[in-house]
C-alpha positions in Angstrom: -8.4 27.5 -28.5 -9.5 25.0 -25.5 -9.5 21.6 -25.7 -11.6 19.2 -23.7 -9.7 17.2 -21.2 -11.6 14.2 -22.8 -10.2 14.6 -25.6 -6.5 15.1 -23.9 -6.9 12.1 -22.3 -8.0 10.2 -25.5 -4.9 11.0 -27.4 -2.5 11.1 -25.0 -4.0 7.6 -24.3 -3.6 6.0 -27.7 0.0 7.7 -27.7 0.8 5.7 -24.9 -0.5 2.6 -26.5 1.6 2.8 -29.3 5.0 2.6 -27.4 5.4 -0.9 -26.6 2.4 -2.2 -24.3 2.0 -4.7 -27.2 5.5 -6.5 -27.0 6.4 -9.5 -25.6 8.0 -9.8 -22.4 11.7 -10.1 -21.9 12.5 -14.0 -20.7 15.7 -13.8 -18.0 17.2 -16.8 -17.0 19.1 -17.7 -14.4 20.5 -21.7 -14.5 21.2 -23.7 -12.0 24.7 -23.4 -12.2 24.8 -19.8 -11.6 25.3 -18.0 -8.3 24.1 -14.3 -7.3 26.1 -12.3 -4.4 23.4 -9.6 -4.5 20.0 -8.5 -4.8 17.8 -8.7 -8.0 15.3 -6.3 -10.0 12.9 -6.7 -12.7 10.6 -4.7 -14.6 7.8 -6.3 -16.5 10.0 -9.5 -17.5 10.0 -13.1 -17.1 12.5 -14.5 -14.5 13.0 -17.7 -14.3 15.6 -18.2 -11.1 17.2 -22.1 -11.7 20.6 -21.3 -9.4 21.2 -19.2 -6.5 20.2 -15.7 -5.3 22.1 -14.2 -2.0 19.8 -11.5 -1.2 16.5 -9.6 -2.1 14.6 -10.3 -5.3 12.1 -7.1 -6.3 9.8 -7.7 -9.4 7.1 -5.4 -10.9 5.1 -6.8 -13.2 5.8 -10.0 -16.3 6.4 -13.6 -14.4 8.8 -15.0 -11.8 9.2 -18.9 -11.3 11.6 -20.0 -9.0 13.2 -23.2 -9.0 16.2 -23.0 -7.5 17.6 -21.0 -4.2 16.7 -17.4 -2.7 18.9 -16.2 0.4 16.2 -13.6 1.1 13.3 -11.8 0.5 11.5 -12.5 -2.7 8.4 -9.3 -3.4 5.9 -9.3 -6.8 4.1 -6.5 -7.5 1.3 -6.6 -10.6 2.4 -10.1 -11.7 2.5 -13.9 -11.1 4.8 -15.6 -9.0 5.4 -19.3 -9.0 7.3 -21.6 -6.4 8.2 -24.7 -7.4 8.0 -27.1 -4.1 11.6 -27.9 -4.7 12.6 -24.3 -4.4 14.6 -22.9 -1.5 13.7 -19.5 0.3 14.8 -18.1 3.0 13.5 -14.9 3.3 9.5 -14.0 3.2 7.1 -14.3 0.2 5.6 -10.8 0.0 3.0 -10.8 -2.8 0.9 -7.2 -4.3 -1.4 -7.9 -6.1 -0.4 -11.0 -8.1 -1.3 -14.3 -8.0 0.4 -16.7 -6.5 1.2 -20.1 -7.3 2.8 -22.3 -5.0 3.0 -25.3 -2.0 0.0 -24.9 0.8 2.9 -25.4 3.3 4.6 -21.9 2.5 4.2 -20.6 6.0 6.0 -16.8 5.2 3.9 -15.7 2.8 2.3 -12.4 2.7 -0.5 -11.1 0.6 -1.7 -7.7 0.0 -4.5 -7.8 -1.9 -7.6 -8.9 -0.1 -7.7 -12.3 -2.2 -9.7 -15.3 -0.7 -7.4 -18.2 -2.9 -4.2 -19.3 -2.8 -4.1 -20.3 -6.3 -5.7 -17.2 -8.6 -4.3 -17.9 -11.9 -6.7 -16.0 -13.7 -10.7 -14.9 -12.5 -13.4 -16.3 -14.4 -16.1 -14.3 -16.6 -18.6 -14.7 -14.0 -16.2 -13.8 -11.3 -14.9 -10.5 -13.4 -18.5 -10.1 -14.0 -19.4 -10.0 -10.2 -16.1 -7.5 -9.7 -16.9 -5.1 -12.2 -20.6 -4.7 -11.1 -19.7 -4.3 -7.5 -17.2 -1.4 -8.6 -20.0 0.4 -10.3 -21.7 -0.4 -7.4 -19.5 1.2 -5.0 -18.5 4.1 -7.1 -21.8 5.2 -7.5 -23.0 5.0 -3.8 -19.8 6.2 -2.6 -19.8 9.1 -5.1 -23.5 10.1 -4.3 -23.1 10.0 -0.7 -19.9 11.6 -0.8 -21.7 14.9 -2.9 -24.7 14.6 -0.7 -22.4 15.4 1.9 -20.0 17.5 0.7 -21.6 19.0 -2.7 -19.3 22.1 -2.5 -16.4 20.6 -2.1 -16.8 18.0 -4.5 -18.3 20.6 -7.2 -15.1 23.1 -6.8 -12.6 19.7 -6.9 -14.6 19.2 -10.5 -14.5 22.3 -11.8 -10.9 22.7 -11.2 -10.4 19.8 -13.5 -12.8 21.2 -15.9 -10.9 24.6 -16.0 -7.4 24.0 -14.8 -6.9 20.7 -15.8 -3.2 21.3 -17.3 -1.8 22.3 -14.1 -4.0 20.0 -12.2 -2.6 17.4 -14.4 1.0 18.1 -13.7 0.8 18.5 -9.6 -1.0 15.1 -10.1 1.7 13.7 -11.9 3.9 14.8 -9.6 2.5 13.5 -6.3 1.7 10.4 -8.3 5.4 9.3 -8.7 5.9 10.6 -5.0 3.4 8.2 -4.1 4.5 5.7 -5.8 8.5 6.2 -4.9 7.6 6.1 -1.2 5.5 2.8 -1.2 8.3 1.4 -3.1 11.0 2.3 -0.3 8.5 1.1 2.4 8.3 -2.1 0.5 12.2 -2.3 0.9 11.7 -2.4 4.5 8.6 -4.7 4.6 10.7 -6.9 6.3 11.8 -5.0 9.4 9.0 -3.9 11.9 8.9 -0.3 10.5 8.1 -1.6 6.9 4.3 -2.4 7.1 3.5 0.4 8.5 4.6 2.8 6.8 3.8 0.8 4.4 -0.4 0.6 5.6 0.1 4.5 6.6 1.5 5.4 3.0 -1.7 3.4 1.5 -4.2 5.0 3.7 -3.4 8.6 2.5 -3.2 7.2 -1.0 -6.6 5.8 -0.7 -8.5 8.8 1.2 -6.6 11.4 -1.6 -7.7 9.1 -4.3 -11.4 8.3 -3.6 -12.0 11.9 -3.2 -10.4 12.8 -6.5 -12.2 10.2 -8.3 -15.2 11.5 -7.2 -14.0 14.8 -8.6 -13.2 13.2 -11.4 -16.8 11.2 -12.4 -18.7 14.9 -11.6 -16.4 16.9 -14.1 -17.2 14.1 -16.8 -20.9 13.6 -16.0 -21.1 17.5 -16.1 -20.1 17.9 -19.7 -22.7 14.3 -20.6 -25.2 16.8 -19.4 -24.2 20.1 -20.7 -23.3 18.5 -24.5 -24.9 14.9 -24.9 -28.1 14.5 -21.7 -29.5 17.4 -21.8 -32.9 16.6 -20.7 -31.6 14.1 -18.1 -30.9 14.6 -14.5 -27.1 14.6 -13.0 -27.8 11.5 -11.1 -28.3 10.0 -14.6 -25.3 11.7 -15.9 -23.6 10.6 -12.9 -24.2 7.2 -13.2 -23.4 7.5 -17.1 -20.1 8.9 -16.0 -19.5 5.8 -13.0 -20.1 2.8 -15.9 -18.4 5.5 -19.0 -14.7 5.1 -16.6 -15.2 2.1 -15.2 -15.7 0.1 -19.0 -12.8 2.3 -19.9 -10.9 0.8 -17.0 -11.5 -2.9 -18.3 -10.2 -2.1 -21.9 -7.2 -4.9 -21.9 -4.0 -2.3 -22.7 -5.7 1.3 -22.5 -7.5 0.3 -19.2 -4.7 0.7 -16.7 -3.2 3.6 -18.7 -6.7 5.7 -18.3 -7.2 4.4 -14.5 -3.4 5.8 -14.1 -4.0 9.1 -15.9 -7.9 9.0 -13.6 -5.7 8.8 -10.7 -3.2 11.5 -12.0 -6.4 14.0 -12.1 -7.5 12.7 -8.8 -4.6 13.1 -6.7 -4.2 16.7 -8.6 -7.3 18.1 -7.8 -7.8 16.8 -4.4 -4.2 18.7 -3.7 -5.0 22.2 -5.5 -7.8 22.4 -4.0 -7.3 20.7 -0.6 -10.4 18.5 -0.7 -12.4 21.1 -2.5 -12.5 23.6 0.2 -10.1 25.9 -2.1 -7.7 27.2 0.6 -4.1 27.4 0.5 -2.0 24.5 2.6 0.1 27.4 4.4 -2.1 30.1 3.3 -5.2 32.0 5.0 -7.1 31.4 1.1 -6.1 30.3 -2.1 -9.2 31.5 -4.9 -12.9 31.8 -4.8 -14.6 30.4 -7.8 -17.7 32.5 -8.6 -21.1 30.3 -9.1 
């Protein structure tokens, strides 16, 4: 019996949800009469550094306020970081996207994620509004251009995920974490001259593997819309329907980043089975040929 990778991805969704996404975040401390000899790593907690720190400080995701002293490099990735103007670092400010909140007169501080204030605590309805539309936006035109221009390629990317979508989903998976590892080790070096870029070079494939994934992924959903639910609409329709079906799927506030992770998963999958659609092997003359 086959099951519907929608489906798959519904469940193993909700499964996700249930195992702690909900809780509370974990509240560190570090007081001011405390001193660290070494380095420091968080995941999705809030630190709250009072004392001293002699050497890095690496936190993904929850809150870091800072307070006291930091011997080093400080990095937030998917959080919020706040320097108190009292605070004492070192080392450079390296911030992905999180806000910030700090002093003006920070002069090491390095953001990567193409924000235009120095102070987002949180985006505004009309400003989440204007994001969201311009995704669908540039989704859609992206994705049509992209299939106007390579239609083969992006139809045999789709129909892998349609068909093989269990191994597609564990190559993915695979090249996902790899991804992932490696940015984290450039990140490590951010601060010598080889760190950014690799760091920008690591990013770049990331992107280009991505985006033509995605694309994948939006024609192997808008193909079933129109095989089982718009039938008597076109594929542009059922295109589009596919574009605004992910991307409200991406806002949902704790299944949204776990369905844009498992999107990415099948992106990154497909785009590397199939070598960008064109369905030949990476040290072979040909991998299949999918008959029409």
């Amino acid at each position: 019996m086959r099951y519907s990778p929608l489906i798959v991805l519904a469940v193993f969704s909700f499964a996700l949800s249930l195992t702690g996404y909900s809780q509370e975040l974990t509240r560190i401390d570090i007081p001011f009469d405390k001193e660290l000899s070494h380095g420091y790593f968080t995941y999705k907690k809030n630190l709250h550094i009072e004392g001293g720190i002699e050497g890095d400080v690496f936190c993904l995701g929850g809150r870091t306020t800072v307070t006291g002293r930091i011997e080093g490099n400080i990095t937030m990735v998917s959080g919020t970081l706040e320097v108190a103007p009292e605070a004492k670092i070192t080392g450079k400010i390296i911030t992905i996207g999180s806000p910030f909140i700090g002093p003006k007169s920070i002069s090491e501080w390095y953001d990567i994620s193409m924000k235009d204030t120095y102070y987002p605590e949180h985006l505004t309805t009309l400003e989440s509004l204007k994001r969201c539309i311009f995704r669908v936006m540039f989704a859609f035109l992206f994705g049509s251009l992209l299939i106007y221009l390579k239609p083969k390629n992006i139809r045999t990317a789709g129909l892998e995920i349609r068909t093989d979508w269990i191994p597609t989903f564990f190559v993915g998976s695979f090249l996902a974490i790899a991804f992932i590892l490696s940015l984290f080790g450039a990140l490590f070096f951010f601060s010598e001259p080889i760190g950014p870029i690799l760091f920008v070079a690591l990013s770049c494939v990331m992107m280009l593997t991505a985006l033509f994934g995605l694309v994948a992924v939006y024609e192997a959903i808008a193909y079933n819309l129109k095989k089982h639910i718009m039938k008597k609409w076109g594929f542009v329709h059922a295109f589009l329907a596919a574009v605004l079906l992910c991307e409200f799927l991406f806002m949902l506030p704790i299944l949204g980043p776990v369905i844009q992770f498992i999107a990415f998963i099948f992106a990154v999958g497909t785009t590397l089975t199939t070598r960008f659609g064109t369905n030949k092997g990476w040290f072979t003359q040909a991998k299949k040929v999918w008959s029409a």
